[in-house]
N, CA, C and O of each residue as an XYZ file, in Angstrom:
168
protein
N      44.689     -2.802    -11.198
C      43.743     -2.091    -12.049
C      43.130     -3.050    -13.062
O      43.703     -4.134    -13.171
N      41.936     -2.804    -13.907
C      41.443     -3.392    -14.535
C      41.507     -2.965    -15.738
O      41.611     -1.752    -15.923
N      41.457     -3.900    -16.870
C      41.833     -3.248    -18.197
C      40.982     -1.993    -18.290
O      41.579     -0.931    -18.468
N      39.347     -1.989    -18.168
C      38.678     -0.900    -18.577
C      39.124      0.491    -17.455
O      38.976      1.690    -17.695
N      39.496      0.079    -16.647
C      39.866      1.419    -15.884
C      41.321      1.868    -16.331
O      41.693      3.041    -16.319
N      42.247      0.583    -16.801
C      43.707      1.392    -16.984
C      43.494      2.296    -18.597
O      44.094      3.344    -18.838
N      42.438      1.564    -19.652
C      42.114      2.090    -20.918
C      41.481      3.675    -20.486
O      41.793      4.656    -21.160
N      40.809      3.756    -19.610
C      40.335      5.322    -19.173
C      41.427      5.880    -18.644
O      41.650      7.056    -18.934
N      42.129      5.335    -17.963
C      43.671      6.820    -17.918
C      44.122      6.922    -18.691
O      44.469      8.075    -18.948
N      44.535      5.676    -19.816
C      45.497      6.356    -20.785
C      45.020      6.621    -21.713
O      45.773      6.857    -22.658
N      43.629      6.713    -21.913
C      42.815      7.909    -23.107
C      43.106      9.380    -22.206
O      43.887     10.269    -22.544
N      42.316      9.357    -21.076
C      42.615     10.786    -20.306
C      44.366     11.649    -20.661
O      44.634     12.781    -21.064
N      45.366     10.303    -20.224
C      46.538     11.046    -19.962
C      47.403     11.480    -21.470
O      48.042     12.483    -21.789
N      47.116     10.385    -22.079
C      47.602     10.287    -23.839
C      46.842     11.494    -24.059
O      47.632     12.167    -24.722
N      45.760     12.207    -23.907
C      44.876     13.530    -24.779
C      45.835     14.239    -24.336
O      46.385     14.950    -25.177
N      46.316     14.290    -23.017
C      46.938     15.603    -22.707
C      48.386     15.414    -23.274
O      48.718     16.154    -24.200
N      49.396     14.361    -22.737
C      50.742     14.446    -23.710
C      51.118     14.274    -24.613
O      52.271     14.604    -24.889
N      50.314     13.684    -25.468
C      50.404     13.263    -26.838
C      51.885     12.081    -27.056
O      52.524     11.654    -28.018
N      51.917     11.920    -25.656
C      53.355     10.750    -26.012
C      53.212      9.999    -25.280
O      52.996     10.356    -24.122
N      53.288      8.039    -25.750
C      52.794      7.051    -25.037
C      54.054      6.734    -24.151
O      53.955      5.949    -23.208
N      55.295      7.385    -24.479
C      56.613      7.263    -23.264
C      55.838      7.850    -22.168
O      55.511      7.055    -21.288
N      55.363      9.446    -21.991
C      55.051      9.933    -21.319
C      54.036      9.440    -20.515
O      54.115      9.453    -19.286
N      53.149      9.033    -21.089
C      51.746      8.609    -20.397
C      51.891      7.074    -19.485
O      51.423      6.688    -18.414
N      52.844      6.425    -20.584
C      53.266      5.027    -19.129
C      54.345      5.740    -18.335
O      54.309      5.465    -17.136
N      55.040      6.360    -18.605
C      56.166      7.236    -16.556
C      54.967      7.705    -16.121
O      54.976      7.512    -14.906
N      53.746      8.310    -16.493
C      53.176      9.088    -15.683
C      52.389      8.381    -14.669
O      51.879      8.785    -13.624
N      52.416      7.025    -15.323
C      50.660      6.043    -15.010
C      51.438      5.050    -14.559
O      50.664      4.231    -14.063
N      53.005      4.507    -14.412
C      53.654      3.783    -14.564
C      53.368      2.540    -14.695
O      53.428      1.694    -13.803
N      52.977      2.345    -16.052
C      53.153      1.163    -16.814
C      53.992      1.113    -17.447
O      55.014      1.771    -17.248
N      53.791      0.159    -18.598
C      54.490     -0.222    -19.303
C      54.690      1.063    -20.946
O      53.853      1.965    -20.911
N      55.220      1.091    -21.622
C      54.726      1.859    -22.934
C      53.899      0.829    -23.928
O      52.984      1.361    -24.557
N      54.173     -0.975    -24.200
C      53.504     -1.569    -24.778
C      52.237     -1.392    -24.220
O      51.239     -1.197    -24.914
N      52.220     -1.471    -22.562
C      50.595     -1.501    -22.218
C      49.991     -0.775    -22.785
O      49.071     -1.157    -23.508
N      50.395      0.861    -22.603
C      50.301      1.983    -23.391
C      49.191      1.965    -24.896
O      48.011      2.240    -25.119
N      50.595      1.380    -25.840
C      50.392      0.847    -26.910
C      49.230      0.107    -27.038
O      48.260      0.531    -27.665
N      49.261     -1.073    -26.435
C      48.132     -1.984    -26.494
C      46.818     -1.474    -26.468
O      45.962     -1.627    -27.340
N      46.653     -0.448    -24.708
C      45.178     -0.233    -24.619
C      44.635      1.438    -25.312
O      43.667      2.160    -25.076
N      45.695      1.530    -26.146
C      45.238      2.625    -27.008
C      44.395      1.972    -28.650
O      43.472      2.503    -29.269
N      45.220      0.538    -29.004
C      44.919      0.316    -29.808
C      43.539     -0.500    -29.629
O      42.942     -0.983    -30.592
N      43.046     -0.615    -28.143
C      42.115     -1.132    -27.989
C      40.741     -0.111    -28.535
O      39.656     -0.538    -28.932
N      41.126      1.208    -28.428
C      39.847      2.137    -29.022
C      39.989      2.300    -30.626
O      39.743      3.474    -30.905
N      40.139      1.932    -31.187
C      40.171      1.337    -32.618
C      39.273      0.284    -32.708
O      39.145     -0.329    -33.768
């Protein structure tokens, strides 16, 4: 995957669980990735 496509799931999947544990098991990444490309929309 590419950063701009993995940053569009985990805006999509983070809206719905509100938890970055949740959203990397779901997407299976990492939770830093998580972390990271959330803090990228800032």
């Amino acid at each position: 995957m590419k950063d701009l496509e993995d940053w569009a799931a985990v805006q999509k999947v983070y809206k719905q669980t509100k938890s970055k544990r949740a959203t990397a098991q779901l997407l299976g990444i990492s939770r830093n990735t998580v972390k990271r490309l959330l803090a990228m929309d800032k």
